[in-house]
C-alpha positions as CSV (number, residue, x, y, z in Angstrom):
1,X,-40.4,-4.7,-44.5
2,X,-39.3,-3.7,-48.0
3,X,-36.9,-5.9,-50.1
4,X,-35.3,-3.2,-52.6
5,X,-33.5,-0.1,-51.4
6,X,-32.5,2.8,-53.7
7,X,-28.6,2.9,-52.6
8,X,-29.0,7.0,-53.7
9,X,-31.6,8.2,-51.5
10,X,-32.5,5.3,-49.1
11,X,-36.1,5.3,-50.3
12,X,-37.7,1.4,-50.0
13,X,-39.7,-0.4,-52.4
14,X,-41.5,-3.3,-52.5
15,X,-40.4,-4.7,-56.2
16,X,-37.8,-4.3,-58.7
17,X,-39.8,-2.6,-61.0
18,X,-41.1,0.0,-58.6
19,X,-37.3,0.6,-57.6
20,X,-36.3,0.7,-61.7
21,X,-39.1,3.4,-62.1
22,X,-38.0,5.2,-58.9
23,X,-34.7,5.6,-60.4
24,X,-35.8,6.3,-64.1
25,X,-37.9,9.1,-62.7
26,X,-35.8,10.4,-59.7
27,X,-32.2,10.1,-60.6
28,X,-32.6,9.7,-64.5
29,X,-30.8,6.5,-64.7
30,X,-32.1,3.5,-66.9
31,X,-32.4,-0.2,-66.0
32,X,-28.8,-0.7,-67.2
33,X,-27.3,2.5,-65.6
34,X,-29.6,1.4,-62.6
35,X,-28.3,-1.9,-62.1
36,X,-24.9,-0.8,-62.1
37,X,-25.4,2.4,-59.9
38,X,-26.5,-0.2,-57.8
39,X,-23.7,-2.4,-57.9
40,X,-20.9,0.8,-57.7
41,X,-23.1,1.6,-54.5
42,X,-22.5,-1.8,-53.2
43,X,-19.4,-1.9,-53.2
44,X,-18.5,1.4,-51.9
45,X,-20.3,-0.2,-49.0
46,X,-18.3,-3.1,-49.2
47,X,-15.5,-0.9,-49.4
48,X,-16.5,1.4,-46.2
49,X,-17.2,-1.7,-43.8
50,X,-13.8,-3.2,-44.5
51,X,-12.6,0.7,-43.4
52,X,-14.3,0.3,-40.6
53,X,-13.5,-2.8,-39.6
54,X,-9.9,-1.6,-40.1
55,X,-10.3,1.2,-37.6
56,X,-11.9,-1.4,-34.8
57,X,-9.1,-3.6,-34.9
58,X,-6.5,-0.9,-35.3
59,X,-8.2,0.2,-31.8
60,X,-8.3,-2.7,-30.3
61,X,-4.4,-3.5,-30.5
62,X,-4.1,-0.2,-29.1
63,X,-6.3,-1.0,-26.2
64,X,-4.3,-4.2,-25.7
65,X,-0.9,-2.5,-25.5
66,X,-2.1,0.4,-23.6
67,X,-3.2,-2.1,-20.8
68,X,0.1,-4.2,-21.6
69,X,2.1,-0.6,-20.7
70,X,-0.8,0.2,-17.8
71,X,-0.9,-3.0,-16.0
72,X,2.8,-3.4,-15.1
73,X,2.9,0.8,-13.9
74,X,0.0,0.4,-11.9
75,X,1.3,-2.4,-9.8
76,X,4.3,-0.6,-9.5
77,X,2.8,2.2,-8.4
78,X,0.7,0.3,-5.9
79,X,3.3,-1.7,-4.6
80,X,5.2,1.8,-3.8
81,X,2.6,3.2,-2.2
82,X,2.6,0.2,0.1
83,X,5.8,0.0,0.9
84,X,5.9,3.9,2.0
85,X,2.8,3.5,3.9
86,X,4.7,1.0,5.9
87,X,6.4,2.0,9.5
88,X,10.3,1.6,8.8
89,X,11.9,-2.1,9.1
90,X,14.2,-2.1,12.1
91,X,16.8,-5.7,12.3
92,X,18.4,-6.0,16.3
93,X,21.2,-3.4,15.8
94,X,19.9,-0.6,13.9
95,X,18.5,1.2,16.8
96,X,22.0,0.6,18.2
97,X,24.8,1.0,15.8
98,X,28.5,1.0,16.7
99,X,28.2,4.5,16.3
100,X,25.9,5.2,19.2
101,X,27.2,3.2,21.6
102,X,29.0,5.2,23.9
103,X,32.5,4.1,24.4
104,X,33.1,5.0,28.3
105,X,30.8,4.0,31.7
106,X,27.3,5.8,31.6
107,X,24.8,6.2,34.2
108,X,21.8,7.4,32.4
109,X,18.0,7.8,33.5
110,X,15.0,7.4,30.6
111,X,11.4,7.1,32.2
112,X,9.3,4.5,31.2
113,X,5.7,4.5,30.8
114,X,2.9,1.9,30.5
115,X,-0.6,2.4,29.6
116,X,-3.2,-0.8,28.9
117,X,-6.5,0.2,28.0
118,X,-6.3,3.4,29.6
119,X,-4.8,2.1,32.8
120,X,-1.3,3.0,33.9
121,X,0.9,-0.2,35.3
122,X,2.7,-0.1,37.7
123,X,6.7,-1.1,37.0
124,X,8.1,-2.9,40.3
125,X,10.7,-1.6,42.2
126,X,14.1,-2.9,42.4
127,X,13.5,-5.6,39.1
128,X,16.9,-6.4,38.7
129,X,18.6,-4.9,41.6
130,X,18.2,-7.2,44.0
131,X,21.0,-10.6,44.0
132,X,22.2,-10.2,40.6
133,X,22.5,-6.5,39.8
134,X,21.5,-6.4,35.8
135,X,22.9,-2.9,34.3
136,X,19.6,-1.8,33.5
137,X,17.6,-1.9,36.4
138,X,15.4,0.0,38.8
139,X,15.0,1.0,42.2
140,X,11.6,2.5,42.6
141,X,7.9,2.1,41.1
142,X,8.4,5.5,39.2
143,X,9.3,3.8,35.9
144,X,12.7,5.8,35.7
145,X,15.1,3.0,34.3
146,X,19.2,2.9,35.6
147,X,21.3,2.5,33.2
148,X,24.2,1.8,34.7
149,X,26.6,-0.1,32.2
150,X,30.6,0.4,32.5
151,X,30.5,-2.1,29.2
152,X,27.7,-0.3,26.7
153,X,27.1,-2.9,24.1
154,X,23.7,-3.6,21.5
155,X,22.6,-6.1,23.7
156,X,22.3,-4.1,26.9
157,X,21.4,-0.9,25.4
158,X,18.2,-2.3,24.1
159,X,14.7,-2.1,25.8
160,X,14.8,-6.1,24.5
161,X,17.2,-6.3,27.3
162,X,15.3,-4.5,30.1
163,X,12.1,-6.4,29.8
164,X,13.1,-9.9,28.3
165,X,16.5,-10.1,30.1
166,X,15.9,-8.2,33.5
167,X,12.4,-8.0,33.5
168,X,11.5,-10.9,31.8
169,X,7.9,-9.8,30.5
170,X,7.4,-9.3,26.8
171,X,7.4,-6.5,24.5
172,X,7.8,-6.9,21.3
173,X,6.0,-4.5,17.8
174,X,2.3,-7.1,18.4
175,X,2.7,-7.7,22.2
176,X,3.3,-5.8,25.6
177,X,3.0,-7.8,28.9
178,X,-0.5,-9.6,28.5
179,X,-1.8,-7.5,25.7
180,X,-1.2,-8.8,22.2
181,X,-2.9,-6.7,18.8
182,X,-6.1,-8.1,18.3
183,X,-9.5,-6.2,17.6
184,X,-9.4,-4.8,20.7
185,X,-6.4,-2.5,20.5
186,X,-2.9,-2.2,19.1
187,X,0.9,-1.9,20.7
188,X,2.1,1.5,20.1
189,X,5.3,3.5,21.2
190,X,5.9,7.0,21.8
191,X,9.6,8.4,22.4
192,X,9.8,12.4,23.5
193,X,6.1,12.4,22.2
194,X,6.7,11.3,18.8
195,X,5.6,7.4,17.9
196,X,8.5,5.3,17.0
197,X,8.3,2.2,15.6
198,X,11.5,0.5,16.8
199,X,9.7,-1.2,20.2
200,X,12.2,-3.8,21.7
201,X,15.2,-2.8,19.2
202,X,15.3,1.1,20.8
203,X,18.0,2.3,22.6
204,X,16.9,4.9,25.2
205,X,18.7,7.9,25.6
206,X,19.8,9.6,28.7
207,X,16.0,11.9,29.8
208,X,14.4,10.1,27.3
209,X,10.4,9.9,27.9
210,X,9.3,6.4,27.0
211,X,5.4,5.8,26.4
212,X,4.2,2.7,25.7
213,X,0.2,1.7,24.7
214,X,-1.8,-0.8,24.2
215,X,-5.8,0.5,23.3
């Protein structure tokens, strides 16, 4: 590897002298003119690494507040797209509200459905309508549940009621009868065709079509 360098063209050398004569012959410049070309061209590249080192750690602090600025929007972001992704949080009166409670006697009829791994169950005739007569209740195997309430409240408007209450099997958003989510399937809920995700807290409506699955 050579030890002297012309700083004008790059050209390598292996002694001083050669380097002197290179410059001399090439670039006109005597020993005194060479040594301080030499020293001029030092410190220009003195003066270009510090430029450059300038540069890196100008980019670096931008890096560092770019992922200061980036950090906090992505979780944000993420944390949003959670949330919406989730089905809607429902407490024990929002599927019943003052507002939907009807105010006078009603005698209404929703059908219920239920479906475990592809097999229909059967709902029993007559749970609660036989020696205490419950206000939801019903009188055949069809699944078509009586409403028959001269009091409507949030308590007995709920399908908590029916099959905790009345029924007293379990039905909840993870469970249904026997069946609880595990690998094997999940607890969902269909109203009028459309999956809802209230479970226990609903309120049937009079004709509703209640569907509930576990698969």
């Amino acid at each position: 590897m050579s030890d002297f360098r012309c700083r004008g063209c790059e050209s390598n050398f292996s002694t001083q002298e050669s380097l002197d004569q290179h410059g001399r012959d090439k670039h006109g410049i005597g020993d005194a003119q060479s040594k301080h070309e030499l020293m001029r061209l030092k410190k220009q590249d003195k003066e270009k690494q510090i430029e450059s080192d300038k540069k890196k750690a100008a980019r670096s602090r931008l890096l560092k507040r770019s992922a200061y600025v980036a950090v906090p929007v992505i979780l944000i972001v993420t944390a949003f797209a959670f949330i919406s992704s989730q089905p809607p949080a429902v407490t024990g009166n929002s599927a019943a509200s003052a507002s939907e409670i009807p105010r006078t006697p009603i005698h209404w009829h929703p059908k219920l459905t239920i479906e475990l791994n592809g097999q229909k169950q059967t709902i029993p005739a007559d749970i609660g309508a036989t020696g205490v007569h419950y206000p939801v209740h019903t009188h055949d195997a069809t699944g078509v549940l009586h409403y028959e309430i001269n009091d409507p409240t949030p308590e007995n408007m709920r399908l908590h009621y029916f099959f905790e209450k009345v029924w007293g099997r379990p039905f909840n958003g993870t469970c249904i009868l026997d069946y609880c989510n595990n690998d094997s399937g999940t607890v969902k809920m269909f109203v009028n065709g459309k999956e809802n995700y209230e479970f226990e807290n609903y309120m049937p409506r009079d004709g509703d079509d209640i569907r509930i699955e576990f698969k």
